[in-house]
C-alpha positions as CSV (number, residue, x, y, z in Angstrom):
1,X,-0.3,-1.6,10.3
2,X,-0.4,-0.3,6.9
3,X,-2.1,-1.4,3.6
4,X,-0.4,-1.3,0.1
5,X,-1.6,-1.4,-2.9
6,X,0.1,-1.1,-6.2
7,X,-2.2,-1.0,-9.5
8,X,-2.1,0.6,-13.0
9,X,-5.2,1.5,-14.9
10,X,-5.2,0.9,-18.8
11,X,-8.0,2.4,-19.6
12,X,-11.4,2.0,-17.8
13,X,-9.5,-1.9,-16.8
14,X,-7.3,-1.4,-13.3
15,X,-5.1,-4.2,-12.6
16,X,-4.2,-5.0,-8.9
17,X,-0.1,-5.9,-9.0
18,X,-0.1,-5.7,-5.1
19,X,-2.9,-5.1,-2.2
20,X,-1.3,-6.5,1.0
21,X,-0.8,-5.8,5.0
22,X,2.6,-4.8,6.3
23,X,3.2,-4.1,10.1
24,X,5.9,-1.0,9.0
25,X,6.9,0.7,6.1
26,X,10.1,-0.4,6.3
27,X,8.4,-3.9,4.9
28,X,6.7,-2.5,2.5
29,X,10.3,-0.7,1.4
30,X,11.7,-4.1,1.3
31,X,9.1,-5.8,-0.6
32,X,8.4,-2.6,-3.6
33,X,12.3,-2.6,-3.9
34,X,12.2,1.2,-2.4
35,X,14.1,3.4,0.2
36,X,12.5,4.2,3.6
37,X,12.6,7.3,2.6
38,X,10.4,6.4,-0.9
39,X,8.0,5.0,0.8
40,X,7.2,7.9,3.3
41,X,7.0,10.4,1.2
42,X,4.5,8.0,-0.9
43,X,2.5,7.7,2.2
44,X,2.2,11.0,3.3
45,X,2.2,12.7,0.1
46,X,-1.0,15.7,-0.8
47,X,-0.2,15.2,-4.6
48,X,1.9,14.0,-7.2
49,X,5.6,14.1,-7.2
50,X,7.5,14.6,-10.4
51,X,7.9,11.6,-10.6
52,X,5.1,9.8,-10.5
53,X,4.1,11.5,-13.8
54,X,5.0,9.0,-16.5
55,X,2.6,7.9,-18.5
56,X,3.2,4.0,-17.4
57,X,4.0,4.9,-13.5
58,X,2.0,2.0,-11.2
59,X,-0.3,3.8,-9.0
60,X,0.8,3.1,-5.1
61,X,-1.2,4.2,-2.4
62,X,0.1,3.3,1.2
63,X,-2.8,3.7,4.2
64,X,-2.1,3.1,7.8
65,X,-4.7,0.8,9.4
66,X,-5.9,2.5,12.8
67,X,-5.1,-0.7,15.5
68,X,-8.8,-0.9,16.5
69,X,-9.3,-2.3,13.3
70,X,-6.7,-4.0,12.5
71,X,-7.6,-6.2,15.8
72,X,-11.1,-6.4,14.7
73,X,-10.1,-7.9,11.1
74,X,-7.4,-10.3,13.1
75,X,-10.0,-11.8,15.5
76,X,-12.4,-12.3,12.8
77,X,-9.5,-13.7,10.3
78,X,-8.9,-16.2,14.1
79,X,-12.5,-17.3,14.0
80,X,-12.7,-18.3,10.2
81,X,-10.0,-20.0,10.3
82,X,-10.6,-21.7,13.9
């Protein structure tokens, strides 16, 4: 599991465009409109690529959910729900 989330800050003001789940980061390709490729080297990048420079560039920050947790936030997602 992985968590996405794609924001720009104007200022002090962040604005959240995206902050969802996916199981892959194929998905997350599919749903930003990216290569496989794109999206790896966002997720396992140490710093800024060229270009991700631009003054307007979204922020995107990919994180991989460890599975005991993910199955933690699942069962207690079951029991509100339930």
């Amino acid at each position: 599991m992985f968590n996405c989330k794609v924001y720009q800050e104007c200022g002090s003001v962040s604005m959240t465009l995206l902050n969802q789940d996916f199981k892959n980061l194929k998905e997350i390709s599919t749903e930003l409109g990216l290569t496989y490729q794109q999206v790896a080297d966002i997720s396992s990048r140490d710093g800024n690529k060229n270009y991700q420079k631009f003054k307007f560039y979204p922020k995107i920050t990919i994180q991989r959910i460890p599975k005991n947790i993910s199955i933690e936030n699942k069962e207690e997602n079951e029991q509100l729900s339930g």
